[in-house]
BALOBA-1460 file (C-alpha; in Angstrom, 3 decimals):
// residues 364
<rec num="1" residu="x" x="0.000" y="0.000" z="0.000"/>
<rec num="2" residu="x" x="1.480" y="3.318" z="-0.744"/>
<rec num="3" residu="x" x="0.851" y="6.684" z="0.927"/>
<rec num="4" residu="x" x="2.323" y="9.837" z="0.768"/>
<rec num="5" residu="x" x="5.171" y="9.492" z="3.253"/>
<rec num="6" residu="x" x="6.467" y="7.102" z="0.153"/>
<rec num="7" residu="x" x="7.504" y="10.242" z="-1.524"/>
<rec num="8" residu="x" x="10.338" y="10.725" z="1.088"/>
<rec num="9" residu="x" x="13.867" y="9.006" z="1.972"/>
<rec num="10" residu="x" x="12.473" y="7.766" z="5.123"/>
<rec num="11" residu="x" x="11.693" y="4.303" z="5.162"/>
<rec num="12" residu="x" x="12.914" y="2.696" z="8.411"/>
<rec num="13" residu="x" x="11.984" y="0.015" z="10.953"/>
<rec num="14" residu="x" x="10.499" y="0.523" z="13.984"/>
<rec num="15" residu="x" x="13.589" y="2.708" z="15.717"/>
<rec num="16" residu="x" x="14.369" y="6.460" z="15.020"/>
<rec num="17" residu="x" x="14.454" y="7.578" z="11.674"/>
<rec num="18" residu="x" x="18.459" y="7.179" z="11.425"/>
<rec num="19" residu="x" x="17.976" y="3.580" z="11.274"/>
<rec num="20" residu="x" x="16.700" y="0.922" z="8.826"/>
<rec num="21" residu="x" x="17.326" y="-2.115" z="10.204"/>
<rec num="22" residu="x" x="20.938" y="-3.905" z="10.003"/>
<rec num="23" residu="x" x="21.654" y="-4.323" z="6.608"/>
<rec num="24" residu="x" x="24.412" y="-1.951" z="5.571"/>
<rec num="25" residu="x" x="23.446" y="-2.027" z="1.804"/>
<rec num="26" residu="x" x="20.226" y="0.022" z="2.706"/>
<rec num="27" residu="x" x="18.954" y="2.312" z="0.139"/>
<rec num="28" residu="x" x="16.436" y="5.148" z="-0.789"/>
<rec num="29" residu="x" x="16.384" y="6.477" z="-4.107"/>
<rec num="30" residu="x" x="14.463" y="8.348" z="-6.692"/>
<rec num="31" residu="x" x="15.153" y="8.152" z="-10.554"/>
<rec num="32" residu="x" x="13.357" y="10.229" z="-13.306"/>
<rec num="33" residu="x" x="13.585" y="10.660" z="-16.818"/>
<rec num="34" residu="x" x="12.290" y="12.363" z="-19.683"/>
<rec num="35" residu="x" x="12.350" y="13.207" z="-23.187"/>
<rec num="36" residu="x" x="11.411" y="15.463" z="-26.052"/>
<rec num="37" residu="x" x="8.452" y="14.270" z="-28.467"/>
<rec num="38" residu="x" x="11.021" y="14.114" z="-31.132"/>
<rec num="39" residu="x" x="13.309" y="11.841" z="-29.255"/>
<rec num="40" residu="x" x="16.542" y="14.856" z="-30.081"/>
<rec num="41" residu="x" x="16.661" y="15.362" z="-26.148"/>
<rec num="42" residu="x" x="17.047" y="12.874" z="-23.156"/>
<rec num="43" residu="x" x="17.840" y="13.810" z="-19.612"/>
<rec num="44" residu="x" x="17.716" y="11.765" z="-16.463"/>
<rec num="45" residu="x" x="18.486" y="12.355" z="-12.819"/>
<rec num="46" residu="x" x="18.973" y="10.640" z="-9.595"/>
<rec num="47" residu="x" x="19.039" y="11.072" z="-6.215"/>
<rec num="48" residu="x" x="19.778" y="8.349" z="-3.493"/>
<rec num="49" residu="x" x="20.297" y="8.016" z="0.327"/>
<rec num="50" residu="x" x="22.600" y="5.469" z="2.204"/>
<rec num="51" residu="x" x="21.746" y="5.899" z="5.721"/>
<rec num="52" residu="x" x="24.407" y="3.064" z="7.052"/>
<rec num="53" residu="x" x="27.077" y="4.212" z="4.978"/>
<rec num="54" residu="x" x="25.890" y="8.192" z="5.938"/>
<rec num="55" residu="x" x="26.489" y="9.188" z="2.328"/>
<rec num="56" residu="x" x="24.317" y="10.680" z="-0.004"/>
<rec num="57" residu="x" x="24.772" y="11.143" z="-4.027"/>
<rec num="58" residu="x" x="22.870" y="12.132" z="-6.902"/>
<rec num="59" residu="x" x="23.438" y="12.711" z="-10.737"/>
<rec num="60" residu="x" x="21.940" y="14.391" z="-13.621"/>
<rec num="61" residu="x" x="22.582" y="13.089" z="-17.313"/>
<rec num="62" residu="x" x="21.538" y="14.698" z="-20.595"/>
<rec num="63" residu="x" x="21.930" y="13.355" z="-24.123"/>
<rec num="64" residu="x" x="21.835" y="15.541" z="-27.137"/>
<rec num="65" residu="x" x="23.282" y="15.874" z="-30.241"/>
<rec num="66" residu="x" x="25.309" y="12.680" z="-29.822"/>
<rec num="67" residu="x" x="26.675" y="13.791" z="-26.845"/>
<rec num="68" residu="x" x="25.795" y="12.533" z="-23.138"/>
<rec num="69" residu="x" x="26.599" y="14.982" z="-20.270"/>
<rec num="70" residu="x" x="26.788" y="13.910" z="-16.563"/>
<rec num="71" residu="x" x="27.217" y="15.587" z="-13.180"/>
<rec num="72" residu="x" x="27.987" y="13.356" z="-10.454"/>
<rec num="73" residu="x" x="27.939" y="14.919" z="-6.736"/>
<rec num="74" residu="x" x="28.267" y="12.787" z="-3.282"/>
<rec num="75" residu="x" x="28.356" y="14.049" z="0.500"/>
<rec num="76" residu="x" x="28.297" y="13.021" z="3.977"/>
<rec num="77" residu="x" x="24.816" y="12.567" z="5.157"/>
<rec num="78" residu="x" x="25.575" y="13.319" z="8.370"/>
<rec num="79" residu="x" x="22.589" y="11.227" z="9.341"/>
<rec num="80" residu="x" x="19.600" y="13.669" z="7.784"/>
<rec num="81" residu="x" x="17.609" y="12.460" z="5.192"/>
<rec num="82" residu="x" x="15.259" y="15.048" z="5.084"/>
<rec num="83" residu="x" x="17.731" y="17.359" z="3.030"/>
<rec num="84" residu="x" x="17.750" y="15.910" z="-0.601"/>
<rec num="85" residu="x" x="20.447" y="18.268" z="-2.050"/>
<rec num="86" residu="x" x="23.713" y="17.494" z="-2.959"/>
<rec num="87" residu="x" x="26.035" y="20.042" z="-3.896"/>
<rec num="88" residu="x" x="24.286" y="21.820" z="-7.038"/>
<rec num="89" residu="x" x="21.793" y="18.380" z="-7.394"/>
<rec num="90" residu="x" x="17.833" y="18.658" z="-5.498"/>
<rec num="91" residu="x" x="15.149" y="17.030" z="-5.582"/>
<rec num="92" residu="x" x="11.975" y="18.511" z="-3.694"/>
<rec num="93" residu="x" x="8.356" y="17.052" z="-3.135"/>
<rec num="94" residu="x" x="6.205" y="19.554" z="-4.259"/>
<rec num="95" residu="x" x="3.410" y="17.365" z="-3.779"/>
<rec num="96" residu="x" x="3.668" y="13.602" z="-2.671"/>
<rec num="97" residu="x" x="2.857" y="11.099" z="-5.625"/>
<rec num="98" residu="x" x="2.272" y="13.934" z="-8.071"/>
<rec num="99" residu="x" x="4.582" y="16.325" z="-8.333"/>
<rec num="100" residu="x" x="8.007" y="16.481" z="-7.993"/>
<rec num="101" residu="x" x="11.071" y="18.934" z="-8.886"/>
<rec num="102" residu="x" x="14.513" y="18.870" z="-9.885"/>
<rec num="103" residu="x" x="16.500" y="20.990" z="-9.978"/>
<rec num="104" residu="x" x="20.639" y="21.556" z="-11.091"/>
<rec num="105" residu="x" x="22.581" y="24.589" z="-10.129"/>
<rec num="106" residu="x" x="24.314" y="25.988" z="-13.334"/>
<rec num="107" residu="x" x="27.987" y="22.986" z="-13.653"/>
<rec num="108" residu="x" x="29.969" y="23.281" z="-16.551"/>
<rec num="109" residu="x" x="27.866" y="24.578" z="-19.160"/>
<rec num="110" residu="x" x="24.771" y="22.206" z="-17.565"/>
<rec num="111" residu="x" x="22.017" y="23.420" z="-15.807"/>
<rec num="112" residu="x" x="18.060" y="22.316" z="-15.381"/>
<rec num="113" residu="x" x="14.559" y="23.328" z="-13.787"/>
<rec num="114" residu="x" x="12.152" y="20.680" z="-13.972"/>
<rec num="115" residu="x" x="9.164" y="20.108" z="-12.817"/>
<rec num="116" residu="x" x="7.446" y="16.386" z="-12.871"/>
<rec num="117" residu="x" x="3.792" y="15.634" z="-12.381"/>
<rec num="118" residu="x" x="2.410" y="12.306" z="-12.663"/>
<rec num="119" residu="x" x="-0.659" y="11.173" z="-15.547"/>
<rec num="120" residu="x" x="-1.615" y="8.947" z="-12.720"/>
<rec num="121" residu="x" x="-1.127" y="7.257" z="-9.539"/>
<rec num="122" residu="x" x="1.813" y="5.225" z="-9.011"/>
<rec num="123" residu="x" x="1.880" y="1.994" z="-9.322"/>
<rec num="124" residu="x" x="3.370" y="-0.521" z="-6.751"/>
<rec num="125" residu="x" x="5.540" y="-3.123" z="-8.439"/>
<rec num="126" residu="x" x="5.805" y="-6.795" z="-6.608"/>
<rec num="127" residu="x" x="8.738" y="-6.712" z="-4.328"/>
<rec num="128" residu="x" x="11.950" y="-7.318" z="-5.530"/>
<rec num="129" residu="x" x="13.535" y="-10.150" z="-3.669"/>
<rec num="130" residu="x" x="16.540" y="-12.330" z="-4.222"/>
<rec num="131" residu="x" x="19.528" y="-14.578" z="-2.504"/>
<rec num="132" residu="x" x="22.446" y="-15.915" z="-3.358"/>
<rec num="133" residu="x" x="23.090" y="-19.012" z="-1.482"/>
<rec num="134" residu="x" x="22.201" y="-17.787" z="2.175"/>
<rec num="135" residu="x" x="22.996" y="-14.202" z="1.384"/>
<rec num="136" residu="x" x="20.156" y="-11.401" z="0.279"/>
<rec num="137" residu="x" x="20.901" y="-9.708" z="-2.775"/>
<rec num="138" residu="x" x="17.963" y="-7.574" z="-3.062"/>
<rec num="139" residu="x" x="14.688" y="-6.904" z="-0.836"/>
<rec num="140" residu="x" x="13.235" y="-3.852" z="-2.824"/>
<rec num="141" residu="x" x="10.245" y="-2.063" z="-2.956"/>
<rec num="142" residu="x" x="9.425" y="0.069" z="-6.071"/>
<rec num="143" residu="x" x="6.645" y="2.801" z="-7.351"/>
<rec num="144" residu="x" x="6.679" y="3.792" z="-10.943"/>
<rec num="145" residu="x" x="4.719" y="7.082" z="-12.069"/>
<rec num="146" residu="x" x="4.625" y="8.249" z="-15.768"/>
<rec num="147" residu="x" x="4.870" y="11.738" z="-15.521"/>
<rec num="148" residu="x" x="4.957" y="14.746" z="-17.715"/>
<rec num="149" residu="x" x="7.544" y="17.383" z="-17.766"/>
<rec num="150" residu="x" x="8.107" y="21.672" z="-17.154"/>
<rec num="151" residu="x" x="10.691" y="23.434" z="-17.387"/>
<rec num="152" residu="x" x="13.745" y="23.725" z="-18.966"/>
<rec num="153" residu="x" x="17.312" y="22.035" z="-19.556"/>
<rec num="154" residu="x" x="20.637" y="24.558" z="-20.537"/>
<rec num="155" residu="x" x="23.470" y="22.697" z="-22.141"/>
<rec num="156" residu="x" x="26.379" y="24.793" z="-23.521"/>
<rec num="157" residu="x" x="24.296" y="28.186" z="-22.962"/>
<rec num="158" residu="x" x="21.643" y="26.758" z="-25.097"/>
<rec num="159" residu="x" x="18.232" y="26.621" z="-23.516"/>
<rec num="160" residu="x" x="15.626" y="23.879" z="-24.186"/>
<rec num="161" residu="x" x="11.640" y="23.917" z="-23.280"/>
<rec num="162" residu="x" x="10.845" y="20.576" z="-21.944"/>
<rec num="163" residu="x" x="7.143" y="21.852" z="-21.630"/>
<rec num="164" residu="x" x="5.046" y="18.749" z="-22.696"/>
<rec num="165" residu="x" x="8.206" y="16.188" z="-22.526"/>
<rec num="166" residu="x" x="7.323" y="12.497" z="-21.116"/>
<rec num="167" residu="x" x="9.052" y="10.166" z="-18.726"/>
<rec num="168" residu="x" x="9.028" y="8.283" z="-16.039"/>
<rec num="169" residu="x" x="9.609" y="8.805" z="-12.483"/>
<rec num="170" residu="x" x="10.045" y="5.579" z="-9.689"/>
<rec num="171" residu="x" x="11.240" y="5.542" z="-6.129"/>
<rec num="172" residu="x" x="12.819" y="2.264" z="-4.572"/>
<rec num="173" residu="x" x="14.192" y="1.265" z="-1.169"/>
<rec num="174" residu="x" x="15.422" y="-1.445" z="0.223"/>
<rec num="175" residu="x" x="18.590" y="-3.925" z="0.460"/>
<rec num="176" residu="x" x="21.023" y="-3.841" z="-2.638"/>
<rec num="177" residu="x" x="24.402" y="-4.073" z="-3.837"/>
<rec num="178" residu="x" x="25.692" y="-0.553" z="-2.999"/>
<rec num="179" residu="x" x="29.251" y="0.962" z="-2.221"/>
<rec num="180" residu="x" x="32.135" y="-1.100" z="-1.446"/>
<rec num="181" residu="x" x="32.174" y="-4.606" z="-2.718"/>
<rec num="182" residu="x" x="31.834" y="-6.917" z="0.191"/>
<rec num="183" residu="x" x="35.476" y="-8.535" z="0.964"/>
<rec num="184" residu="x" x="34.460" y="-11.863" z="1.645"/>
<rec num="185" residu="x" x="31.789" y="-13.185" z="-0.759"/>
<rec num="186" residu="x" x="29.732" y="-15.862" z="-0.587"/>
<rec num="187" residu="x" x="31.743" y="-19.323" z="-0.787"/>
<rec num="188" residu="x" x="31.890" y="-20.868" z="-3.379"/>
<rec num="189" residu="x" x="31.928" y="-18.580" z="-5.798"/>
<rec num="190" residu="x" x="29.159" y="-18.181" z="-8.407"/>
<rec num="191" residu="x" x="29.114" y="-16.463" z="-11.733"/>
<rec num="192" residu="x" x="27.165" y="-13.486" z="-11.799"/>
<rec num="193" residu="x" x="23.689" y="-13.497" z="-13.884"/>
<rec num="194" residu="x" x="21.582" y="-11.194" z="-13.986"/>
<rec num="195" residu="x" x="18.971" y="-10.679" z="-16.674"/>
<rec num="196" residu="x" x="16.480" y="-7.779" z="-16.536"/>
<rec num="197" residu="x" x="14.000" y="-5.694" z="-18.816"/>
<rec num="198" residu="x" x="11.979" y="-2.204" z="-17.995"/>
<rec num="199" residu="x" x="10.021" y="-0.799" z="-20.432"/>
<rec num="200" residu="x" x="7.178" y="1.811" z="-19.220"/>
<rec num="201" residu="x" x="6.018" y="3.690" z="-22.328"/>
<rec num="202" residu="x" x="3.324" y="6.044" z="-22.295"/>
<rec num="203" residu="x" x="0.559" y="5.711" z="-25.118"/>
<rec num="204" residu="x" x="-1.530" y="8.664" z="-25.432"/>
<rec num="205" residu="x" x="-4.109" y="8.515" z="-22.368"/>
<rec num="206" residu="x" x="-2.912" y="5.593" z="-21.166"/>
<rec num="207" residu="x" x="0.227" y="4.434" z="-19.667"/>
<rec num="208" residu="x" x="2.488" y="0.653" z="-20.064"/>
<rec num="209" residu="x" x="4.211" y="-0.778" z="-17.773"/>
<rec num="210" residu="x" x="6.493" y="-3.927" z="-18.004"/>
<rec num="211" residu="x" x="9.378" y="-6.015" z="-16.532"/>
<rec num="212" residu="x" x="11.018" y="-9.097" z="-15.733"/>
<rec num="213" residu="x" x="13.760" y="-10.660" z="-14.302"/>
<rec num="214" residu="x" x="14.878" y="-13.959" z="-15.078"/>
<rec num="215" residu="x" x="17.045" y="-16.593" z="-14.428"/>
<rec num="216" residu="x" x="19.692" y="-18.225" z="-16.581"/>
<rec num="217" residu="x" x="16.734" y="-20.402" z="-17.838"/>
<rec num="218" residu="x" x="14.497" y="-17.706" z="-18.227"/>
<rec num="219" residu="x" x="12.408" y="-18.628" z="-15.657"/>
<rec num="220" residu="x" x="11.457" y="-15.374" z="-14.122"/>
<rec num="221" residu="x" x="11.386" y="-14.633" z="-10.308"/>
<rec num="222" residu="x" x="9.901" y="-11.279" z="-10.781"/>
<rec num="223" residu="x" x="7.711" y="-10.177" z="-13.775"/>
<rec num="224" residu="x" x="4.418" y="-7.958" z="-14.245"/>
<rec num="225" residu="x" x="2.628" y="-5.881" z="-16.618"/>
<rec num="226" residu="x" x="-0.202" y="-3.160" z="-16.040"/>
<rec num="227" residu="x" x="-1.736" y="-0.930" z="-18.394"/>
<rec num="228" residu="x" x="-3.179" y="2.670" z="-16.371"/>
<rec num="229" residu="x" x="-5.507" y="4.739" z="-17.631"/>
<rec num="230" residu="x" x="-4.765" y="8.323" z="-17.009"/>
<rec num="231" residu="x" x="-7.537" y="9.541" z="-16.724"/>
<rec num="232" residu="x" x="-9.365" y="7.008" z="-14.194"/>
<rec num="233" residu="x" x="-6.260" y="5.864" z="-12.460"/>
<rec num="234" residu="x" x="-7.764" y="2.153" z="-13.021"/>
<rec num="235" residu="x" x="-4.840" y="0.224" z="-13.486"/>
<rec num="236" residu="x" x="-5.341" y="-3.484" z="-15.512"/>
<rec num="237" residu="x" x="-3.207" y="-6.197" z="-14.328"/>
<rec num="238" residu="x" x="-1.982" y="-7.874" z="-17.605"/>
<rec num="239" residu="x" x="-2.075" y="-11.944" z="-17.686"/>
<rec num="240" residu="x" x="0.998" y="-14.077" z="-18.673"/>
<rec num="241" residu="x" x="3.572" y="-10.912" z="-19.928"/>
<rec num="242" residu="x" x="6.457" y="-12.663" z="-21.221"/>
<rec num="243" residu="x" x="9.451" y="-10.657" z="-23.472"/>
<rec num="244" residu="x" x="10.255" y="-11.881" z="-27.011"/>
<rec num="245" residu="x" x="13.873" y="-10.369" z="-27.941"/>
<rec num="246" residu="x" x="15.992" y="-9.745" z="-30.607"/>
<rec num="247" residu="x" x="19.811" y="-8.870" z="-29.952"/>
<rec num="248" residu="x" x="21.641" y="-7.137" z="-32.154"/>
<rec num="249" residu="x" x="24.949" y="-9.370" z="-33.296"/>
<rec num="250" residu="x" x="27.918" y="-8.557" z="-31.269"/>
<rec num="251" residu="x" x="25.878" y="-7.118" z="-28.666"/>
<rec num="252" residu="x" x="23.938" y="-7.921" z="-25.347"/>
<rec num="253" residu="x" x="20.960" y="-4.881" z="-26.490"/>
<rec num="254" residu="x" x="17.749" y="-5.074" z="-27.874"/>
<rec num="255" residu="x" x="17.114" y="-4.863" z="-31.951"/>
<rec num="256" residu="x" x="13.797" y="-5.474" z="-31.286"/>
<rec num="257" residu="x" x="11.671" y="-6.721" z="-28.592"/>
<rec num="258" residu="x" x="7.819" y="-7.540" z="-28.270"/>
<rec num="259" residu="x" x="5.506" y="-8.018" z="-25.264"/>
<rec num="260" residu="x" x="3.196" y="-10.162" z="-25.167"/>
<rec num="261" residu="x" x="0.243" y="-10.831" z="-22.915"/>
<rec num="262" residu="x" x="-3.899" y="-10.746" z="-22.783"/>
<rec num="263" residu="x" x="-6.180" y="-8.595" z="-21.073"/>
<rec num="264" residu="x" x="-7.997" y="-9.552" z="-17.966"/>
<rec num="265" residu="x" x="-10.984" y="-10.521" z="-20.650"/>
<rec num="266" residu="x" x="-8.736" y="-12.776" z="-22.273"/>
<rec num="267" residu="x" x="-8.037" y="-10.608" z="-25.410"/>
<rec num="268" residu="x" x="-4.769" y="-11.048" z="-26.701"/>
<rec num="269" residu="x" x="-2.364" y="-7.775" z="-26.379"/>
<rec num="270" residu="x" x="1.310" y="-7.047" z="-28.756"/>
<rec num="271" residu="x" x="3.644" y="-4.251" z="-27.400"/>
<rec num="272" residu="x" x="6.506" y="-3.620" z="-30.000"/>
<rec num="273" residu="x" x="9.479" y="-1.903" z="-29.257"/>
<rec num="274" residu="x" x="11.735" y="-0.629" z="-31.752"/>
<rec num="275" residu="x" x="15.142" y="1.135" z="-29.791"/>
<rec num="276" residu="x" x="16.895" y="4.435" z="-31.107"/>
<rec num="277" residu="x" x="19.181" y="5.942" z="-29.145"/>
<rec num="278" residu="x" x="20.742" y="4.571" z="-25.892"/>
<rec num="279" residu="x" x="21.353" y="6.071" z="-22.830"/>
<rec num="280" residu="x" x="24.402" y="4.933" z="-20.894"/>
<rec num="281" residu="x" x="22.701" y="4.218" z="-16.839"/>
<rec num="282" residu="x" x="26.524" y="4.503" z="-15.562"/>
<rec num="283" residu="x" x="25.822" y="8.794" z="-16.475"/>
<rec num="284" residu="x" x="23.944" y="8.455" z="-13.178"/>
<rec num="285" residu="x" x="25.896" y="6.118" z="-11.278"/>
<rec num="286" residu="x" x="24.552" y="2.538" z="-11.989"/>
<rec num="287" residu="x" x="27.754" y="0.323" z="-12.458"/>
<rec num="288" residu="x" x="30.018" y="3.610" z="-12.925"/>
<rec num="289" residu="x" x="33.890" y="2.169" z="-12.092"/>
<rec num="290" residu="x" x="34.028" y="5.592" z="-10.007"/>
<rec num="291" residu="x" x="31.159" y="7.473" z="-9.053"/>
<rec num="292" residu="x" x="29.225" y="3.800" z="-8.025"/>
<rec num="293" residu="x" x="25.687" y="4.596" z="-5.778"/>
<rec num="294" residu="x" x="27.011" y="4.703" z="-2.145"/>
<rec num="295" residu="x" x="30.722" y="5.394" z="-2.597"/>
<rec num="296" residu="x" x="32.603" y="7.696" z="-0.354"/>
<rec num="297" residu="x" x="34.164" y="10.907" z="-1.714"/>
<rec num="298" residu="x" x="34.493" y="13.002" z="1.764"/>
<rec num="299" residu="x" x="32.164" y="15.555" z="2.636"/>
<rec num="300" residu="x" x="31.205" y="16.851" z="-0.631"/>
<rec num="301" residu="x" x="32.411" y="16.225" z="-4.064"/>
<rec num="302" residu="x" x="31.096" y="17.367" z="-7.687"/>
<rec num="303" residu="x" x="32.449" y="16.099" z="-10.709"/>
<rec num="304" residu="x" x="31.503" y="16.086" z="-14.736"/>
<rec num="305" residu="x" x="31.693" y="13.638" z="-17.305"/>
<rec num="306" residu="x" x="31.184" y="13.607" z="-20.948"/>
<rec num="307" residu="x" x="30.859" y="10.738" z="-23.343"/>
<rec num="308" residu="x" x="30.584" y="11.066" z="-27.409"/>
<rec num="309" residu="x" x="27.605" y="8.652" z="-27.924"/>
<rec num="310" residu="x" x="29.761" y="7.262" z="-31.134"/>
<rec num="311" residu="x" x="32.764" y="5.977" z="-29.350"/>
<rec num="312" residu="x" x="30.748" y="3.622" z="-27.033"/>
<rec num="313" residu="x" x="31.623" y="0.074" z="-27.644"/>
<rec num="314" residu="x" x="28.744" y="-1.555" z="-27.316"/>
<rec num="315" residu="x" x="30.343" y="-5.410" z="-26.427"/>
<rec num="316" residu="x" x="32.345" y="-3.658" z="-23.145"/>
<rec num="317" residu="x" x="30.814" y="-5.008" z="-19.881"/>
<rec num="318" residu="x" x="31.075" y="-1.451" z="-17.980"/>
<rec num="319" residu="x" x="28.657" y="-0.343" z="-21.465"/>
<rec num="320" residu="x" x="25.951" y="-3.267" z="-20.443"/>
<rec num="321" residu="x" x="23.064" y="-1.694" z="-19.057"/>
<rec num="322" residu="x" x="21.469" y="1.024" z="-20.954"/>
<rec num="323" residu="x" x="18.079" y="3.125" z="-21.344"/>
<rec num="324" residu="x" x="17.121" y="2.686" z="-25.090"/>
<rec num="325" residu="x" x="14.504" y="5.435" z="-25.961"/>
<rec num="326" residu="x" x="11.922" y="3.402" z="-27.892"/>
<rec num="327" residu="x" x="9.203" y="4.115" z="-30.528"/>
<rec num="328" residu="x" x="5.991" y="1.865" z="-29.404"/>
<rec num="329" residu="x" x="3.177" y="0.311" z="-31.177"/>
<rec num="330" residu="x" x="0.286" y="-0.754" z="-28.658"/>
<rec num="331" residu="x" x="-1.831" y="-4.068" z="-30.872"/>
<rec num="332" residu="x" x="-5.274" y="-4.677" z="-28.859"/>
<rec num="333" residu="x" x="-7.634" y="-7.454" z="-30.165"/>
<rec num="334" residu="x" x="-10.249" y="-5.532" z="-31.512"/>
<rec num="335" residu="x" x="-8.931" y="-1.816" z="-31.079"/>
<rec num="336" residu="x" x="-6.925" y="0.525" z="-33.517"/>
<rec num="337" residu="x" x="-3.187" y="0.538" z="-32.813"/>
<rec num="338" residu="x" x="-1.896" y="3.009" z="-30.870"/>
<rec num="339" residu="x" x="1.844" y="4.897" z="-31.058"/>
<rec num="340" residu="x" x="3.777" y="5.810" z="-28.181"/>
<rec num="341" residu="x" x="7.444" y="6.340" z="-26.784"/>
<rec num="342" residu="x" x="9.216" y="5.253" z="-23.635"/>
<rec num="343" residu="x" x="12.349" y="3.475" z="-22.602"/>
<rec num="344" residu="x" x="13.139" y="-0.074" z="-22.090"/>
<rec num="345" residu="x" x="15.787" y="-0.619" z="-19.549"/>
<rec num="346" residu="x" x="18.479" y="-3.291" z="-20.253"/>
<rec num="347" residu="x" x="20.719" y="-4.803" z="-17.973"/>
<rec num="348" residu="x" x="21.743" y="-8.587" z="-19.048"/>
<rec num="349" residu="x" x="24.779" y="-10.314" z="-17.107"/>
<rec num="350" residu="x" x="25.532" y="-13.702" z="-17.588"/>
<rec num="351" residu="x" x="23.940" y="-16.644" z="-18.924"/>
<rec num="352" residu="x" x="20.539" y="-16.765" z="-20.374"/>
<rec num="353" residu="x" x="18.999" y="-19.531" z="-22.247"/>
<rec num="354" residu="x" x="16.291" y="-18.463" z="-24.417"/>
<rec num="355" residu="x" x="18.731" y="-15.617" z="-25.848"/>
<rec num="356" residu="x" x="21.283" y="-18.080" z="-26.692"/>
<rec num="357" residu="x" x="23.856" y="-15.935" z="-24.117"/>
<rec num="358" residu="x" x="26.157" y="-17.771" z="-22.019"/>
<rec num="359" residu="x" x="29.453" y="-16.797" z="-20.008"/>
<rec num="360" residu="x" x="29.517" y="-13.959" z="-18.587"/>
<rec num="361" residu="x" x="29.410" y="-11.569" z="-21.158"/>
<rec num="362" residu="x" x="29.739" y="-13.730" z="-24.389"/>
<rec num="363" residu="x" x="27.737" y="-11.668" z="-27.261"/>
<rec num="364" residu="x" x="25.137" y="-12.553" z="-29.364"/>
């Protein structure tokens, strides 16, 4: 059930708020993105809070013009999670499970002033939860909120409206890898795998949301769809969503992929998803080698980055999990096809069957 103290880093156990529990890999984050109607201009941001490690980071990413642009901050909590600013990064609840800004002080040539409200209310995904041997890898709880966007984004001293711009917003907490690596893994060693698909796309008045994650077999161990309808707010539980995908050769991304599932009347339902561009997810601090979620860089620290879209080698590991900004076609049985855009998230490490993938990152 989700209220409106969800929209705040303060998720806890029953002690003071400085405390959530005894796992050290405790997290709170928020993640948005958004982008033009055009597809030209992609910006993302996030913001998360480590109360046992008493750091807090954020980032904020923009892609243009073949060019992806990233400002990385981290600081010492100093044990307050109320104050969600970091350096020239905020994020602010304007109001909870609607409306949301972010904002980024003026950092090399970057700066943004965005406002997020939601189409509808968020959604509560099933919980995230996963060991390895004995040990928990993840015990996560996540809300997902297409949103549209205000405001506007400066690269360079060049301006940009992002008045009507879509995107999604989510907020997860919980236990995950985060930080340090753990010096003593779990004996005996096992290969990594991890194989996992996001796509929420937003399709006029109504909204898509789908994932999985899956095994090395493909058996998933977490995996829904829902389709929202802004207006209402009903949300449709869809029945037996399962991914078809298409790599492209030499690659562990998408070419193509296609959901499939039925409505709860039994009428069969297509989503197709054709990817563009892609988004590197390290330009906010998922996998980055330096500026990882939860790593320590003293009591505050700012730093840029900027990557030429064209020199990314797709086949390096540290290159694996990517945004791709989709086009969408939405086939209902008996209904007129619908167009859309949104993002599906890809992150695939290790074996996985039905993809012919094994190792840990052999290609396709």
């Amino acid at each position: 059930m989700l209220t409106a103290g969800d929209d705040y880093p303060l998720h806890q156990r029953s002690e003071p708020i400085a405390f959530a529990g005894t796992d050290r890999n405790f997290y709170d984050r928020y993640f948005f993105n958004g982008q033009s109607a055009d597809g030209q201009l992609f910006f993302a941001a996030a913001l998360g809070v480590y109360p046992h490690l008493n750091v807090i980071d954020a980032a904020f990413s923009v892609l243009s013009e073949g060019v992806q642009r990233s400002v990385f901050a981290s600081r010492i909590l100093h044990y307050e999670r109320m104050a969600t600013r970091v350096g020239p990064i905020a994020v602010d609840v304007v109001e909870p499970l609607k409306r949301l800004r972010v904002h980024l002080a003026l950092t090399e040539g970057i700066s943004a002033d965005l406002l997020a409200t939601g189409l509808h209310p968020p959604i509560e995904e099933p919980r995230f939860f996963r060991r390895v041997g004995t040990r928990t890898l993840m015990d996560v709880t996540r809300m997902t909120q297409n949103v549209r966007w205000e405001g506007a984004v400066t690269v360079e001293g060049k301006a940009r409206d992002v008045h009507g711009s879509i995107g999604t917003r989510d907020r997860s907490w919980g236990v995950r890898p985060i930080g340090a690596a753990d010096p003593q893994p779990h004996a005996p060693a096992m290969e990594p795998q991890f194989f996992w698909l996001w796509a929420p796309v937003q399709f006029g008045g109504q909204s898509l949301f789908a994932h999985t994650n899956e095994d090395g077999e493909g058996q998933p161990w977490n995996r829904a769809a829902a389709l929202v309808d802004h207006a209402s707010g009903r949300t449709l539980a869809l029945r037996a969503p399962r991914f078809e995908l298409r790599l492209a050769p030499g690659t562990r991304r998408a070419a193509a992929c296609v959901l499939h599932a039925s409505l709860p009347d039994g009428r069969a339902l297509e989503v197709r998803l054709q990817p563009e561009t892609h988004f590197q997810m390290s330009g906010l601090g998922y996998g980055h080698p330096t500026r990882g979620h939860g790593s320590f860089h003293g009591e505050l620290s700012v730093c840029c980055e900027r990557i030429e879209t064209a020199a990314i080698d797709p086949a390096v590991p540290a290159n694996a999990h990517v945004q791709a900004l989709v086009r969408a076609e939405l086939h209902q049985e008996g209904q007129p096809i619908l167009h859309g855009r949104g993002v599906l998230e890809q992150l695939l490490i290790g074996p996985h069957r039905p993809t012919g993938l094994g190792g840990l990152f052999d290609l396709a």
